[in-house]
C-alpha positions as MATLAB code, in Angstrom:
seq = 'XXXXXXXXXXXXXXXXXXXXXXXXXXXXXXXXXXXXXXXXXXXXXXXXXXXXXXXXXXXXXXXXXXXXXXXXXXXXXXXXXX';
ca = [
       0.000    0.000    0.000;
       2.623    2.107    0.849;
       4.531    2.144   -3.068;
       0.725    2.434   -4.728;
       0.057    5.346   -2.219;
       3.808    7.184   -3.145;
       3.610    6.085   -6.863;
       0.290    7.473   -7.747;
       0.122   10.232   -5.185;
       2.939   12.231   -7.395;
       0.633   11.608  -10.891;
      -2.801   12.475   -9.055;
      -1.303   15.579   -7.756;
      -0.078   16.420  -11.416;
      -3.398   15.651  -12.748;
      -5.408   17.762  -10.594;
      -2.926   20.347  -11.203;
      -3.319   20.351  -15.143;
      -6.892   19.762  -14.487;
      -7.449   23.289  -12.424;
      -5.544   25.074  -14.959;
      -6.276   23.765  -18.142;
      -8.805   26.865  -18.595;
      -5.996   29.383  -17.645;
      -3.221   27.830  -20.217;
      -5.542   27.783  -23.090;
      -6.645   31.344  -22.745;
      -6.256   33.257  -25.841;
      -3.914   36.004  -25.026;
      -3.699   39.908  -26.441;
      -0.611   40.885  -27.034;
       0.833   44.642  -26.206;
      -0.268   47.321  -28.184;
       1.336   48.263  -31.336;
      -0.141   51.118  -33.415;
       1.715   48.883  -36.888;
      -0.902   46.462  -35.824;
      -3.649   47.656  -34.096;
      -6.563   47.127  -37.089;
      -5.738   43.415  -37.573;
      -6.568   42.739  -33.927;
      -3.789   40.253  -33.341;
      -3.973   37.589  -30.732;
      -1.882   34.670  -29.698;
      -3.281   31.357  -29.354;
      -1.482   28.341  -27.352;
      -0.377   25.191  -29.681;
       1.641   22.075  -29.184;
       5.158   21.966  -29.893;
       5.177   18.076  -31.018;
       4.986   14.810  -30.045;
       6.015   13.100  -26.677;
       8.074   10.166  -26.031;
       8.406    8.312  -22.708;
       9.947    5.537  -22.479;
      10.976    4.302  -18.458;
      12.385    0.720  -17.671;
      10.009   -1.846  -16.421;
      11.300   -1.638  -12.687;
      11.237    2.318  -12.767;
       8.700    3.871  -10.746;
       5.468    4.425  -12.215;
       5.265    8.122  -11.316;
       8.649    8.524  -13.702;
       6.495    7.406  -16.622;
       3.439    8.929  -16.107;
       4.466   12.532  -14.627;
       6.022   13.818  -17.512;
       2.839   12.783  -19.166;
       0.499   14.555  -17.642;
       2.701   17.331  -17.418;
       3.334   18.115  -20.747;
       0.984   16.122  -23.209;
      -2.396   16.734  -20.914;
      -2.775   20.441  -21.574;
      -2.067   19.780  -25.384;
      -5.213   16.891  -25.377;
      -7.497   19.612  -23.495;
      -6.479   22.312  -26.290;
      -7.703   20.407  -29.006;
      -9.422   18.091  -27.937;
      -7.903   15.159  -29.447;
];
């Protein structure tokens, strides 16, 4: 009980994480004003950068797999919904 409780503790804790602030990492953001641009009402819009890879051992903790996971491939899945 006590490895399930330290191995998924880490990944739950990242999940809620991403999960509270999926809303505020997807916001579509203004940038400063600039009178070269003003008409064309520019904004900048979050993407993805690529593609993840994570490969661990079979013996390695589970939270060293699935952390960088949630971490950085959740909030591109709630973006676009894929």
């Amino acid at each position: 009980m006590d490895s399930f409780s330290y191995d998924f503790a880490v990944v739950y804790t990242e999940i809620r994480e991403a999960y509270d602030n999926i809303e505020k990492w997807t916001k579509i953001q203004k940038p400063a004003f600039n009178i070269k641009f003003w008409a064309m009402n520019p904004h900048m819009r979050a993407e993805p950068k690529g593609v993840l890879l994570a490969i661990a051992p079979f013996n390695a903790p589970v939270y060293m797999l699935l952390t960088p996971l949630v971490r950085f491939q959740l909030p591109h899945i709630g973006r676009h919904g894929c």
